[in-house]
C-alpha positions as CSV (number, residue, x, y, z in Angstrom):
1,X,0.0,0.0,0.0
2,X,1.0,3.3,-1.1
3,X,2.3,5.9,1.5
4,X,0.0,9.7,0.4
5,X,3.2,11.8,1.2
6,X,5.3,9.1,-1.2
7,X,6.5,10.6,-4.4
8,X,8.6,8.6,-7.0
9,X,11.2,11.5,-6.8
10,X,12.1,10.2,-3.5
11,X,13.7,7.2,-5.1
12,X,16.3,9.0,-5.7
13,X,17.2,9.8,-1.8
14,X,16.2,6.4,-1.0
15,X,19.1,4.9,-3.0
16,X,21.6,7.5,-2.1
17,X,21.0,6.1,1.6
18,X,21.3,2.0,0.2
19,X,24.5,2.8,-1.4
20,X,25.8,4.9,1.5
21,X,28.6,3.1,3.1
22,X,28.3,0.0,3.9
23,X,25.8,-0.1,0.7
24,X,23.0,-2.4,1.4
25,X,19.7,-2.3,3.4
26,X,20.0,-0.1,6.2
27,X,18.7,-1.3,9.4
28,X,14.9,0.0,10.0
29,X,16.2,2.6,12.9
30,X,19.2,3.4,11.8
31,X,20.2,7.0,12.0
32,X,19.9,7.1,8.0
33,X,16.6,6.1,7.8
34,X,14.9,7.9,11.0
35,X,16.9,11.4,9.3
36,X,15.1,10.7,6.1
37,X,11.6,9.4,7.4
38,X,12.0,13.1,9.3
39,X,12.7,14.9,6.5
40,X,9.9,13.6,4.3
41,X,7.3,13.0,7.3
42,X,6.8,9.3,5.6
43,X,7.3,6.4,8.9
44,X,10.8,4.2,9.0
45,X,8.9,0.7,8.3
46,X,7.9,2.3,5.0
47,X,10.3,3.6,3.6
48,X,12.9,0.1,5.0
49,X,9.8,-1.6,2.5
50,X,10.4,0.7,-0.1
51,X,14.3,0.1,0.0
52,X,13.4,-3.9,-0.4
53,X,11.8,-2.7,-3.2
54,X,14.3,-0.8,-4.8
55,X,16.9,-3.5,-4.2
56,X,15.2,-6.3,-6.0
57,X,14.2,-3.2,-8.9
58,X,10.6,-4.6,-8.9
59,X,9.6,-1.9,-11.2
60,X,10.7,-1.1,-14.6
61,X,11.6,2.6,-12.9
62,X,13.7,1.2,-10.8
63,X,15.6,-1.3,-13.4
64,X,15.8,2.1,-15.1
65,X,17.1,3.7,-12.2
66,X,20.2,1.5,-11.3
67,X,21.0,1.8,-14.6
68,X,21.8,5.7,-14.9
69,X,23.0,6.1,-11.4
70,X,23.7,2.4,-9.8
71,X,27.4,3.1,-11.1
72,X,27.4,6.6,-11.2
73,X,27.0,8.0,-7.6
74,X,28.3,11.5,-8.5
75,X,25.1,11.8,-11.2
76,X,23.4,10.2,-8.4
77,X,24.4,13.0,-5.1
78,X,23.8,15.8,-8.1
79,X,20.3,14.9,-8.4
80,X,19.8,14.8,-5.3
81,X,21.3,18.1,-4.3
82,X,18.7,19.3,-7.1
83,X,15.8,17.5,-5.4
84,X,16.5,19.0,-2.1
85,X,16.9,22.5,-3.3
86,X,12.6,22.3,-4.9
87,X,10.5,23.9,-1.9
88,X,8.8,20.6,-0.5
89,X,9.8,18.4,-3.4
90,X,6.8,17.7,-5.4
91,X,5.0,18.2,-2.3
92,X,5.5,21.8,-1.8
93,X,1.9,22.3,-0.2
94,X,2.5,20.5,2.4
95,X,5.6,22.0,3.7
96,X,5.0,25.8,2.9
97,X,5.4,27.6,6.1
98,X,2.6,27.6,8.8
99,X,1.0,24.3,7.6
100,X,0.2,22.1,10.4
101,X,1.5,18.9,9.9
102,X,0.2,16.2,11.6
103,X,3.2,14.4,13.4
104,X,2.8,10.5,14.6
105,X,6.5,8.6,14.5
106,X,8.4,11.9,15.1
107,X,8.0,12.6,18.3
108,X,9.3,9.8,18.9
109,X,12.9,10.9,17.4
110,X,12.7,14.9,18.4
111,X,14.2,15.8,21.8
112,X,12.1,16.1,24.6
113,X,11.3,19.8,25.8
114,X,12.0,18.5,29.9
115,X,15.1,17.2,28.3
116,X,17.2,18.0,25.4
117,X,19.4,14.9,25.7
118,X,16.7,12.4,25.8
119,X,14.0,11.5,23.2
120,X,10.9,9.3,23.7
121,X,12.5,6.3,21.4
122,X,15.4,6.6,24.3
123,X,12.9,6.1,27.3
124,X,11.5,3.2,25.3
125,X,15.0,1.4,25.2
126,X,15.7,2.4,29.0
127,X,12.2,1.1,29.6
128,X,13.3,-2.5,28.1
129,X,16.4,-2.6,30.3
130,X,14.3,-1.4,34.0
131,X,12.6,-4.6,33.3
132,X,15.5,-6.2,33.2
133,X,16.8,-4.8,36.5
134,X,15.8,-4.5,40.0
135,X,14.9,-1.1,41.7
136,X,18.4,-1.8,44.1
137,X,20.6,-2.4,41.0
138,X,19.2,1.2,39.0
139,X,21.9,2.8,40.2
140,X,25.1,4.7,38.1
141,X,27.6,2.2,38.8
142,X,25.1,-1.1,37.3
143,X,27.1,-2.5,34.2
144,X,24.0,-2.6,32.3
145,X,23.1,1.0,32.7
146,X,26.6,2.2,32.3
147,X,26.6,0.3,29.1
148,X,23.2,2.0,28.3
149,X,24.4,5.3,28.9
150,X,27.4,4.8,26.5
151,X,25.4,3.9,23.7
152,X,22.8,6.5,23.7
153,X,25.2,9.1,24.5
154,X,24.0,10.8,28.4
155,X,25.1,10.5,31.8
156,X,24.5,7.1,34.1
157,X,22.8,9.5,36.1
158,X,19.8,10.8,33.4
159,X,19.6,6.9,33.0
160,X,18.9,6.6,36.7
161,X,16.8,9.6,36.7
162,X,14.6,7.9,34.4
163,X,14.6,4.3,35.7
164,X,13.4,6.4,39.0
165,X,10.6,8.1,37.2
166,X,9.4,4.4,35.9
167,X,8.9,3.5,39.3
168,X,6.4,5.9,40.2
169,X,4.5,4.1,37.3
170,X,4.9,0.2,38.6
171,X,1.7,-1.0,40.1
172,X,4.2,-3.5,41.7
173,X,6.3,-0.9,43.3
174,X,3.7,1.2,44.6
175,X,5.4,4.6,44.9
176,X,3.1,6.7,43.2
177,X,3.8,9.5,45.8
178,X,7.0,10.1,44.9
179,X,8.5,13.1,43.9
180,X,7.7,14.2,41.0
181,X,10.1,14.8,38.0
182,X,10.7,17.0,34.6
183,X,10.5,13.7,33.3
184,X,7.6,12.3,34.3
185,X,4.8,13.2,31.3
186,X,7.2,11.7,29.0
187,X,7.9,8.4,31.4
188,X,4.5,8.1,31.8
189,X,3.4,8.4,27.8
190,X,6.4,5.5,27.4
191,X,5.0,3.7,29.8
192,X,1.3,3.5,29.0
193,X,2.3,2.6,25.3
194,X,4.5,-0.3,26.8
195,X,4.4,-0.9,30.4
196,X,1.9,-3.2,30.2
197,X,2.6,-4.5,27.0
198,X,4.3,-7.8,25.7
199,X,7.9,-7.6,26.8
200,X,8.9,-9.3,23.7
201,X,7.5,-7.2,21.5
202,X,9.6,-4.1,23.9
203,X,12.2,-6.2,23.7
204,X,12.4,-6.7,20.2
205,X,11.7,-2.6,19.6
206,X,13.8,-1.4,21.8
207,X,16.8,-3.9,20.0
208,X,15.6,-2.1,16.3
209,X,15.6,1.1,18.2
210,X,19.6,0.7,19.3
211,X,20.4,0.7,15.3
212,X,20.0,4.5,15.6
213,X,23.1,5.1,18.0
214,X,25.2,2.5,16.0
């Protein structure tokens, strides 16, 4: 099924990303792909199909694609540079200034306004590993969340800070009068989406989701 922001232009910056190195399918989080589904306002999972697509040139386009620029990435990052400079690609009414566009998946990628060094997709990957801990191992000096910390980039302590605010959230834990935090609006969204959840399917997310920092 056809994406309604999708354009056939965007081919074009869809292959520049496959043959970015290492060429090949980029993972479905990975920095890459998140920076384009931003700029384009069209979700990851569609546009990782799309690149499926492109590989295996299931269209006569795309055959006639990978022929003019499959070997010719300097014709191929010209076009592109082209693309980019059109006011909203072929889309231009949907980007002019003071549309309201109706966001979904990127909020989930945009820093939070309580926090400028977290985003929601990071709470959702620390969310995976407090169910993986105990309350008395959340703590700065916990392998795990050092680890954590490393990958995404922040201090042991934000990591702590929002293990903490999780807390207030476990019916299990019942400390729902604790203090309450610049982070708790955002815990709490994360955690009504997958507290309760499967933790395999968390699990398996919050694994895609790690792509972005490698």
């Amino acid at each position: 099924m056809s994406h309604p922001l999708w354009s056939d232009e965007y081919w074009l910056l869809l292959m520049q990303l496959y043959q970015r190195k290492p060429a090949g399918i980029k993972p479905l989080y990975s920095r890459g792909m998140v920076e384009l589904s931003l700029e384009l306002h069209i979700p990851p999972h569609y546009l990782y199909e799309q690149m499926f697509s492109l590989r295996r040139a299931a269209t006569p386009r795309l055959g006639r694609l990978w022929a003019t620029y499959g070997d010719n990435p300097r014709r191929l990052s010209r076009d592109v540079k082209v693309l980019r400079s059109m006011a909203g690609f072929s889309n231009a009414a949907l980007f002019y200034d003071g549309v309201a566009m109706h966001e979904s998946f990127e909020r989930d990628f945009r820093p939070m306004p309580s926090c400028g060094q977290l985003m929601p997709m990071m709470l959702i990957i620390i969310l995976d590993q407090y169910f993986r801990l105990t309350p008395a191992t959340m703590v700065r000096n916990t392998p795990e969340i050092a680890e954590l910390s490393k990958l995404m980039g922040v201090k042991a302590d934000v990591v702590v800070e929002v293990m903490e605010t999780f807390q207030t959230f476990d019916p299990y834990l019942n400390r729902s009068k604790a203090q309450p935090s610049p982070l708790t609006d955002e815990c709490r969204r994360v955690w009504q989406r997958y507290g309760n959840g499967n933790p395999e399917e968390l699990s398996s997310l919050a694994a895609q989701l790690k792509a972005y920092f490698g």
